[in-house]
C-alpha positions in Angstrom: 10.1 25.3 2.9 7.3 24.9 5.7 5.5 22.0 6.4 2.4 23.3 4.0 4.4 23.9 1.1 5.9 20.5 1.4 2.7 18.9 2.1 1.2 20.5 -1.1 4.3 19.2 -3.0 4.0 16.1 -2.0 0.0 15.7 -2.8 1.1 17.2 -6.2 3.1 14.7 -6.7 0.4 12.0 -6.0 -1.9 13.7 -8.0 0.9 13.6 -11.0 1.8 10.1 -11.1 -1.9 9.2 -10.2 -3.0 11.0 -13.8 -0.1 9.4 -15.4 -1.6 5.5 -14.0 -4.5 6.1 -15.1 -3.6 7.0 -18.8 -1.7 3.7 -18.8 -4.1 1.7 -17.5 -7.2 3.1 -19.9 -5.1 2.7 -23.4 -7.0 -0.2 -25.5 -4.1 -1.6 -26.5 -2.8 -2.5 -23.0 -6.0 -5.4 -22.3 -4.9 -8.6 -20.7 -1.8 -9.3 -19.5 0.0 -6.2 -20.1 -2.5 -4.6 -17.8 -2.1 -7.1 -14.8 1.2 -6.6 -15.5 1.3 -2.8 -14.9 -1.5 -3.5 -12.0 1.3 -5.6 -10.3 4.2 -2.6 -11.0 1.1 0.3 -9.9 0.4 -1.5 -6.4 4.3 -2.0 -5.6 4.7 1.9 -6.9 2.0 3.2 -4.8 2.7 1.2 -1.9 6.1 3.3 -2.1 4.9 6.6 -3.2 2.2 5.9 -0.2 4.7 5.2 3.0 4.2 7.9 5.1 0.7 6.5 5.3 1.5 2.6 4.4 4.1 1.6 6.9 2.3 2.9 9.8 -0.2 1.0 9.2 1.8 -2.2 7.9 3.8 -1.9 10.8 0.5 -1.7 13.6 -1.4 -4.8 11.4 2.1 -6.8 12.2 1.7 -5.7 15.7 -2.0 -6.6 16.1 -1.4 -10.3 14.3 1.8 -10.9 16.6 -0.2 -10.2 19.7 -3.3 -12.2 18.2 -1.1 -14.9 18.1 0.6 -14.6 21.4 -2.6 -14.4 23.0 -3.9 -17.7 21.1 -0.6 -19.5 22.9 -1.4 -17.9 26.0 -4.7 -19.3 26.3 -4.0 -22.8 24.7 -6.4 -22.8 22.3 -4.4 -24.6 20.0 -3.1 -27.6 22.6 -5.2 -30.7 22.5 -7.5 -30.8 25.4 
C-alpha cells in the first residue's frame, strides 16, 4: 500500500466511526445521562482514534508547561522577597 492509499483508509475510517457517533448521540431516547455518558466514552475513543495528531501535541503542551515551570523557579517568582 502507499502512503495515499493508507492515508485515505485511514480518513475513511474517521469518517466511519464519526457517522456512527453522531447517530448515537442524536437518538431521543439517549437524553441525560446516557448521553454524558457516551460523551465521556466518544472523547476517550477519539482521543485514540486521533493519536497520530493528539500525542504530538499532548506531548509538546507537556513540554511547554514543564519549561513554564522551570523558568518560574529560575527566576524566583515564587520565593518570598
Amino acid at each position: 500500500m502507499t502512503a495515499l492509499e493508507v492515508l485515505n483508509e485511514y480518513l475513511t475510517l474517521l469518517w466511519t466511526e464519526f457517522q456512527y457517533d453522531w447517530g448515537w448521540l442524536s437518538n431521543p431516547w439517549l437524553l441525560g445521562l446516557g448521553n454524558l455518558l457516551y460523551l465521556l466514552f466518544f472523547t476517550v475513543k477519539w482521543y485514540v482514534l486521533l493519536t497520530p495528531i493528539t500525542i504530538p501535541i499532548t506531548v509538546y503542551r507537556w513540554q511547554g508547561i514543564r519549561n513554564f515551570k522551570e523558568e518560574m523557579k529560575n527566576k524566583n517568582l515564587f520565593k518570598n522577597n
